[in-house]
C-alpha positions in Angstrom: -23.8 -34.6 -12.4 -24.0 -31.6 -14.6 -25.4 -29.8 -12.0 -23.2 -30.1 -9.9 -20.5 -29.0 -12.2 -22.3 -26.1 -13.5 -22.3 -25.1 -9.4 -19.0 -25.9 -8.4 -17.7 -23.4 -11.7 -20.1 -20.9 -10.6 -18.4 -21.5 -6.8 -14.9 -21.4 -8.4 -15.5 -18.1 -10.4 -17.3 -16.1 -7.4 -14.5 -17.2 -4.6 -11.3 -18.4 -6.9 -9.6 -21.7 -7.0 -6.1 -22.6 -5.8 -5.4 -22.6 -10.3 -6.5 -19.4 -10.7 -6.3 -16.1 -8.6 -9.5 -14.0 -7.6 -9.7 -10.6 -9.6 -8.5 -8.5 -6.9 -8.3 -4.3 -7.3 -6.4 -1.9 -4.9 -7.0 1.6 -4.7 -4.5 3.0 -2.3 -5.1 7.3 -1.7 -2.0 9.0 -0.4 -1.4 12.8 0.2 1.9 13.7 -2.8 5.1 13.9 -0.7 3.8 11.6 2.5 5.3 8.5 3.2 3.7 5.2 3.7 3.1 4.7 7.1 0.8 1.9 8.2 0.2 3.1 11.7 -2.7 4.9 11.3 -3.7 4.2 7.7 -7.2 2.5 7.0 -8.4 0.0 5.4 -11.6 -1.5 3.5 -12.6 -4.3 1.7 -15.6 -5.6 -0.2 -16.3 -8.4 -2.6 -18.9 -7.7 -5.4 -20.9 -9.7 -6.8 -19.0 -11.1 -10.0 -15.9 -12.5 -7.3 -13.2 -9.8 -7.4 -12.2 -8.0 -4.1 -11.9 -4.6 -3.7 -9.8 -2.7 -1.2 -9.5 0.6 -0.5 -6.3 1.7 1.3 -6.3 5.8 3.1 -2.6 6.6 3.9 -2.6 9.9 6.3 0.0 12.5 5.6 3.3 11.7 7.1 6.7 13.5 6.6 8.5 11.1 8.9 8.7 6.9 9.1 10.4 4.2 7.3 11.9 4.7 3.7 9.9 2.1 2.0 7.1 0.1 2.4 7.2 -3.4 1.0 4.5 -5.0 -1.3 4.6 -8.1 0.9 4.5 -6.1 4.7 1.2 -4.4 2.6 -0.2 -7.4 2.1 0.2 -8.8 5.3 -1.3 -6.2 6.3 -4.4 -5.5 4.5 -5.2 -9.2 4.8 -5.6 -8.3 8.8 -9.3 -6.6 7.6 -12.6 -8.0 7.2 -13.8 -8.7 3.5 -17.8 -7.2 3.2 -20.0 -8.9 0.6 -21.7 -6.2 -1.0 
């Protein structure tokens, strides 16, 4: 039985558990001045090997679009990309 705990904690830390969130970093690279536009921006995302995600977010330089870009439309969003084990 203790095996089996030992795995399902190892399981729990490496993907996350509904109790606790995985370790998650964002790294979002935007030209000074442009605006958050999400039409041709790309994304990537990788988990390592100790469980937390990494995403990396590449805004292009735009003068024109909508005023503000919600954390929740983001989200959305850069959920839509495949997650790469490294």
């Amino acid at each position: 039985m203790m095996t089996i705990d030992r795995r399902i904690t190892r399981l729990e830390h490496q993907l996350g558990s509904a109790n606790r969130p995985r370790p998650r970093i964002r790294l979002m690279v935007v030209d000074l001045g442009s605006k958050l536009v999400l039409e041709d921006a790309t994304c990537q995302r990788s988990l390592s090997r100790d469980g937390t995600l990494m995403e990396l977010v590449e805004f292009r330089n735009h003068r024109e679009g909508p005023d503000e870009l919600t954390s929740e439309e983001l989200d959305r969003w850069v959920e839509g990309f495949p997650v790469r084990t490294q």
